[in-house]
C-alpha positions as CSV (number, residue, x, y, z in Angstrom):
1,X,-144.8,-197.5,-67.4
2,X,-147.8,-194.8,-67.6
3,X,-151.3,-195.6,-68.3
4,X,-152.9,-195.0,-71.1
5,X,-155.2,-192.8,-69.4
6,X,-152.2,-190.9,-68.5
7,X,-151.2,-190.2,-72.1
8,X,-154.9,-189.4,-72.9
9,X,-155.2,-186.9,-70.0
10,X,-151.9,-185.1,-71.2
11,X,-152.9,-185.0,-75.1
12,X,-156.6,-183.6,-73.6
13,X,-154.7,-181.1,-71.5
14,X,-152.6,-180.0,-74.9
15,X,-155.9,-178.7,-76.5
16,X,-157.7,-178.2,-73.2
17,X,-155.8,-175.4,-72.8
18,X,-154.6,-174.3,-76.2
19,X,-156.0,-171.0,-78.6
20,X,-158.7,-172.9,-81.3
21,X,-158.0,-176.7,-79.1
22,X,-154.9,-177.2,-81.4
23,X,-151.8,-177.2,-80.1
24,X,-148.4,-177.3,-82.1
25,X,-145.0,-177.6,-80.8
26,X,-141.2,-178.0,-82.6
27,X,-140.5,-181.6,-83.2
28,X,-137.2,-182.8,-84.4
29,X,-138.5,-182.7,-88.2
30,X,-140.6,-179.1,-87.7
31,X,-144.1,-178.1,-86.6
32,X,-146.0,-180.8,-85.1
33,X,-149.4,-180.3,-84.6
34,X,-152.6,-181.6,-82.6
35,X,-155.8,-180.9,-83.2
36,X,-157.7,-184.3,-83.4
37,X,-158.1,-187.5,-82.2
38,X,-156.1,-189.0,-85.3
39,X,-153.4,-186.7,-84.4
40,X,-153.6,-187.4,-80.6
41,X,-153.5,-191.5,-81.4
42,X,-150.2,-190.9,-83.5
43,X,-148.5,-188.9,-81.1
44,X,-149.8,-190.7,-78.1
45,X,-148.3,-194.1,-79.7
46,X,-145.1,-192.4,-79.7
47,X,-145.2,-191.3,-76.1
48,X,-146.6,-194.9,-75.2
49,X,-143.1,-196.6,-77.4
50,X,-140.6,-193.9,-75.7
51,X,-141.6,-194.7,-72.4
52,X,-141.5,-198.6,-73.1
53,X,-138.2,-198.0,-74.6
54,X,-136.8,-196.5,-71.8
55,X,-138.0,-199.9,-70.1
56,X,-135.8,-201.5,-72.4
57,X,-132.9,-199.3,-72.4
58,X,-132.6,-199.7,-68.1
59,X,-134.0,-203.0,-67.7
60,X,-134.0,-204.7,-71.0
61,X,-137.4,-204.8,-70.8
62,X,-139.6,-205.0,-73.8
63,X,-142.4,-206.3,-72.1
64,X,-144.4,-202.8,-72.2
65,X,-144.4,-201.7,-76.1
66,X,-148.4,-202.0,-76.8
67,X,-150.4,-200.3,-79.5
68,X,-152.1,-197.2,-78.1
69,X,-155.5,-195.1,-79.6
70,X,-156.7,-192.1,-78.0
71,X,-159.6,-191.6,-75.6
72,X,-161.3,-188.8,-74.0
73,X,-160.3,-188.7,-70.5
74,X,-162.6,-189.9,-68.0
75,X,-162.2,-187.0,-65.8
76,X,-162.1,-183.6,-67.7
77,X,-161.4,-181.2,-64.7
78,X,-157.6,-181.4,-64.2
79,X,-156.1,-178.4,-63.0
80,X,-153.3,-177.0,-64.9
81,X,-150.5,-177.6,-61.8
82,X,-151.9,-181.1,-61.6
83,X,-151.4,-181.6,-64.9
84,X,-147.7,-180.4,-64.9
85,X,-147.1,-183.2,-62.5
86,X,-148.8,-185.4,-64.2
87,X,-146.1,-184.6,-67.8
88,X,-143.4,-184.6,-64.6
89,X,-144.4,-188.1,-64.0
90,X,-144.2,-189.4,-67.5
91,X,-141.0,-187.6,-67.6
92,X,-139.3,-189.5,-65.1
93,X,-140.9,-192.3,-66.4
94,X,-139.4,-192.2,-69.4
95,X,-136.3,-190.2,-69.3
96,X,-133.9,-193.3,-69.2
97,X,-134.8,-193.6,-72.9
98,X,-131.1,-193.6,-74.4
99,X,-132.4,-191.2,-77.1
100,X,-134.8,-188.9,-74.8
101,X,-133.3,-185.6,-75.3
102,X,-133.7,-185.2,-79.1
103,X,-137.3,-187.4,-79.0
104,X,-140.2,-185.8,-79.6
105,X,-142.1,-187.1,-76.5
106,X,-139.3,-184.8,-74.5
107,X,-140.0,-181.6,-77.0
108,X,-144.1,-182.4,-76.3
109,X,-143.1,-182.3,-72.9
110,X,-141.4,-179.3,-72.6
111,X,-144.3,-177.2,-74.7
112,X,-147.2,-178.2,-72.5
113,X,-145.3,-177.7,-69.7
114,X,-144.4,-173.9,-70.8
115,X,-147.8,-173.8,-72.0
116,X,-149.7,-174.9,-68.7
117,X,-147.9,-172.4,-66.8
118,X,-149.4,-169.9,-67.5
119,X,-152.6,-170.7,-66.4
120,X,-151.3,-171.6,-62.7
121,X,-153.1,-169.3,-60.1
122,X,-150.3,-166.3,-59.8
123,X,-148.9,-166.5,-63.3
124,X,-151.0,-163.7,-64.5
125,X,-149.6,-161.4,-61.8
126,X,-146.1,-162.1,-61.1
127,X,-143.6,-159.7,-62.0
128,X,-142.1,-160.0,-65.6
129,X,-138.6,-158.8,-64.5
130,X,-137.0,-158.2,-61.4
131,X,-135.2,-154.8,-60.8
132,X,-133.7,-153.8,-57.2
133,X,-137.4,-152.4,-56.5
134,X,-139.4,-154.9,-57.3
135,X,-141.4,-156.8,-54.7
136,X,-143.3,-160.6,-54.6
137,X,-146.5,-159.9,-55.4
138,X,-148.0,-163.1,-54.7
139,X,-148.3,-163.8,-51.0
């Protein structure tokens, strides 16, 4: 079971690194969007009860559900390829969920993942398509 900090650190990093600090992404009922800390506490309840599920689902566990509020992180310097591992983390964490795939938890996943690429060192610069010419240009 992730932290709460965890959670916290991965709604921060969704408007850390998003145009006006609100981010949006497609849930299973339409657009779904953060932008404050109401909006982060909601969401981040829903990440905390997925992942508790999935506790349930593989160990009939149901030990973990707990009411969750957002924070501000305590650290506020994450890098954006820590903080891919860190949404790979709660991934595997809570991927045994029997209803993962269509929750929104997976969906929020999946957009900050897409969205913190790009602002991994090289992203910028790497070719957009690869013809029979083309070479690395990250060495």
């Amino acid at each position: 079971m992730v932290s709460d900090e965890q959670i916290n650190v991965m709604l921060w990093a969704a408007t850390r690194y998003a145009d006006f600090h609100s981010f949006v992404f497609e849930s299973s009922y339409g657009a779904y969007w953060i932008q404050d800390q109401d909006s982060k506490t909601v969401l981040g309840q829903e990440l905390i009860s997925v992942n508790a599920q999935a506790l349930k689902d593989l160990y009939n566990d149901d030990s973990e559900f707990r009411s969750y509020r957002y924070a501000q992180p305590r650290y506020a310097t994450w890098e954006p390829i820590e903080l891919i591992k860190i949404v790979h983390n709660y991934e595997y964490q809570a991927c045994d969920n029997k209803n993962w795939a269509d929750s929104n938890a997976s969906r929020f996943c999946q957009a900050l993942v897409r969205q913190l690429l790009q602002f991994v060192p090289g992203f910028e610069n790497a070719p957009w398509g690869i013809d029979a010419d083309t070479q690395p240009t990250i060495c």
